[in-house]
N, CA, C and O of each residue as an XYZ file, in Angstrom:
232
protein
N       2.752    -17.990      5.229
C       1.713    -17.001      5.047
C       1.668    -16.625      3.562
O       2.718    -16.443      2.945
N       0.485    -16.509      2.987
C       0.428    -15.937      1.577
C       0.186    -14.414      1.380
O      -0.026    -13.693      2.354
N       0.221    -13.923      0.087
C       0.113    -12.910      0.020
C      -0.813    -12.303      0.259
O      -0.725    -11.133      0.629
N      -2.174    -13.046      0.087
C      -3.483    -12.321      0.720
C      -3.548    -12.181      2.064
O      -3.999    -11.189      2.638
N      -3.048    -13.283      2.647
C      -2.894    -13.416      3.769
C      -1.891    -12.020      4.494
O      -2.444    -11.124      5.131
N      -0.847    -12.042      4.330
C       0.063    -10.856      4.330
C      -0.664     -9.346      4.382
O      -0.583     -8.442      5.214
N      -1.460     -9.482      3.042
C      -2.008     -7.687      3.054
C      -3.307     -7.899      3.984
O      -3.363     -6.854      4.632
N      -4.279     -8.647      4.340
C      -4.684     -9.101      5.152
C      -4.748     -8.661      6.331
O      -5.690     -7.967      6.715
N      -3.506     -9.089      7.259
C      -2.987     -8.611      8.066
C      -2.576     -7.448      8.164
O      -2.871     -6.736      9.124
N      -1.553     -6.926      6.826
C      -1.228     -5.362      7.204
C      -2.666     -4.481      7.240
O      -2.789     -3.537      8.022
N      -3.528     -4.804      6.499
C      -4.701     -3.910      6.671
C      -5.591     -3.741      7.636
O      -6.341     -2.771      7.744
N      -5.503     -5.088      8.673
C      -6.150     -5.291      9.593
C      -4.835     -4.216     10.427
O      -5.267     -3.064     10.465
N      -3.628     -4.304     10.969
C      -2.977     -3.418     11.400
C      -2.947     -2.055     11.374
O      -2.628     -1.414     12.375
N      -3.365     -1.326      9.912
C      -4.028      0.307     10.184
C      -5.258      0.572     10.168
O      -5.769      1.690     10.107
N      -6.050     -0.989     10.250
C      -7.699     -0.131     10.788
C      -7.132      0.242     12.244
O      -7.128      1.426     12.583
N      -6.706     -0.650     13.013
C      -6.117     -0.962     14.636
C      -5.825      0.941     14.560
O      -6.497      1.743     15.208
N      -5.108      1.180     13.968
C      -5.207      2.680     14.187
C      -5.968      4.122     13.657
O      -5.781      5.330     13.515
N      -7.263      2.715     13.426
C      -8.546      3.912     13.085
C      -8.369      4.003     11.595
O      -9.339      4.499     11.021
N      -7.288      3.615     10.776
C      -6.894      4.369      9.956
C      -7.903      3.674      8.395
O      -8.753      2.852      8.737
N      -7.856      3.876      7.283
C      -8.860      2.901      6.361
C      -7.930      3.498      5.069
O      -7.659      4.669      4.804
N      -7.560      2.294      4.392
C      -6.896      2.727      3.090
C      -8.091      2.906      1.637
O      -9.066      2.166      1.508
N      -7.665      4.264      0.461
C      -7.797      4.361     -0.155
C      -8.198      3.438     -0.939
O      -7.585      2.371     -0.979
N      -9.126      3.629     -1.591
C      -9.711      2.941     -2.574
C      -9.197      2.510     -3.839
O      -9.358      1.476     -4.487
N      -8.413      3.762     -4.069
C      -7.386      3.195     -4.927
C      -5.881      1.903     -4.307
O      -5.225      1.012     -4.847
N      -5.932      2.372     -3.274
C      -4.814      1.495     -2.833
C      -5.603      0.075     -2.793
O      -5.053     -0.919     -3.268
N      -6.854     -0.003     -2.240
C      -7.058     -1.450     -2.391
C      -6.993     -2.206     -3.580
O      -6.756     -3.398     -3.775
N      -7.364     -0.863     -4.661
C      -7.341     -1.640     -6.065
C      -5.762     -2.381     -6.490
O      -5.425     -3.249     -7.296
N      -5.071     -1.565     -5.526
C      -3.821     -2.230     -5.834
C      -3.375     -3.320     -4.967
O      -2.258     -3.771     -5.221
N      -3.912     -3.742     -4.165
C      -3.973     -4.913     -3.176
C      -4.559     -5.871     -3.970
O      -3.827     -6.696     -4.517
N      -5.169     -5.890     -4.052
C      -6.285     -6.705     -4.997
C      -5.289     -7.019     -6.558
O      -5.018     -8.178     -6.873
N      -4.896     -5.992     -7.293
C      -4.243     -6.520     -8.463
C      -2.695     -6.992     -8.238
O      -1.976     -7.363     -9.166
N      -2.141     -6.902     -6.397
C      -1.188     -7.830     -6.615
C      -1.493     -9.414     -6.127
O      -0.722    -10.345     -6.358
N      -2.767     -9.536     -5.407
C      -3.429    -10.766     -4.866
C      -3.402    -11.295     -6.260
O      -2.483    -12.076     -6.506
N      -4.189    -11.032     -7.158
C      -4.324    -11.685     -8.318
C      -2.696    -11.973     -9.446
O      -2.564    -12.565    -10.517
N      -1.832    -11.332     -8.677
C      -0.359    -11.637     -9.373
C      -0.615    -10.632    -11.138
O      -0.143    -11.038    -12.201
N      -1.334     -9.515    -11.008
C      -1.486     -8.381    -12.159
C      -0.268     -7.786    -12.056
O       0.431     -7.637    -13.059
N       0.192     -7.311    -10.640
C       1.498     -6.633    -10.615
C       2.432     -7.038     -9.565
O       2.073     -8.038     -8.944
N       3.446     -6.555     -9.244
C       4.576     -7.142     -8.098
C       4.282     -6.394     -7.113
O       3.592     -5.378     -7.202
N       4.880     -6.924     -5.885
C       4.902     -5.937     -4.896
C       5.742     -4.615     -4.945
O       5.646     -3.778     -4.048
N       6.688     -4.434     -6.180
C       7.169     -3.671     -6.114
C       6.648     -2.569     -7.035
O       7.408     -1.620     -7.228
N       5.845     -2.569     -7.434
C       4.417     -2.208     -8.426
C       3.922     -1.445     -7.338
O       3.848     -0.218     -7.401
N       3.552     -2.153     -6.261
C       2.581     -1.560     -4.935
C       3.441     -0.491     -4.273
O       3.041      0.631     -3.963
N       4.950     -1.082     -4.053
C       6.002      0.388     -3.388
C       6.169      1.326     -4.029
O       6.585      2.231     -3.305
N       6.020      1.777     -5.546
C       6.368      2.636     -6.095
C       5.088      3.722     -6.294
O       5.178      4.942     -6.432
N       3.671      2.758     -6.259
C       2.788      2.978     -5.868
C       2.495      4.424     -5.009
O       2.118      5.544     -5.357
N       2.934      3.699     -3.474
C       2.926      4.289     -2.348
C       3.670      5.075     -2.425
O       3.156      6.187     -2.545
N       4.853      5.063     -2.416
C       6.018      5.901     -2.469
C       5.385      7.004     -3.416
O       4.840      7.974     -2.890
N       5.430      6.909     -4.525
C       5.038      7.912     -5.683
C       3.682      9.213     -4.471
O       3.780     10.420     -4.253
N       2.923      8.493     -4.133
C       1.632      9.367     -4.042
C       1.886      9.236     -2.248
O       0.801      8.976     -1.728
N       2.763      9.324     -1.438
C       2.991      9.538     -0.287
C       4.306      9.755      0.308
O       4.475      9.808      1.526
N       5.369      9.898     -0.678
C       6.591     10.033      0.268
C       6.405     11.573     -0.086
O       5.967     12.150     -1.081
N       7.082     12.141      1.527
C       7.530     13.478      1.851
C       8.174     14.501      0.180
O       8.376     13.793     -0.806
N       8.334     15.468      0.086
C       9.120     16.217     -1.034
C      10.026     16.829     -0.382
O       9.858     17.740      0.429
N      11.158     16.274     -0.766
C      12.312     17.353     -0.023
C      12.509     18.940      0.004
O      12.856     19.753     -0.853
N      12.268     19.005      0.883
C      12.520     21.133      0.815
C      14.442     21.957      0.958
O      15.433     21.869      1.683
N      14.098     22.497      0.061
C      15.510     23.222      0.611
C      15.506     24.450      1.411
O      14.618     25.277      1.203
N      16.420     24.664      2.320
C      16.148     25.619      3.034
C      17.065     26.777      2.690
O      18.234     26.738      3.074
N      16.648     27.711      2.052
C      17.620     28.871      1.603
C      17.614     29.824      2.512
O      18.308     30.829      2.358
């Protein structure tokens, strides 16, 4: 399977849950299809602008 192929699929997997990615995120689908950046370009990506913020509980 290739990499287009790959995101492809994962994207076809969260329409399946209604879901539709950002426009910016495609731009980043798209600039790792073209080998602009790594996939790990794309996790830090995601991560950066969607992981949780840890809370402390005082």
């Amino acid at each position: 399977m290739t990499n287009a192929e790959a995101w492809d699929y994962a994207i076809g997997m969260i329409k399946v849950d209604g879901l539709e990615p950002t426009a910016a995120f495609k731009e980043y689908i798209e600039k790792e299809k073209r080998g602009e950046i790594t996939m790990d370009d794309a996790k830090r990506f995601l991560d950066k602008k969607y992981k949780m913020k840890e809370t402390t509980n005082a």
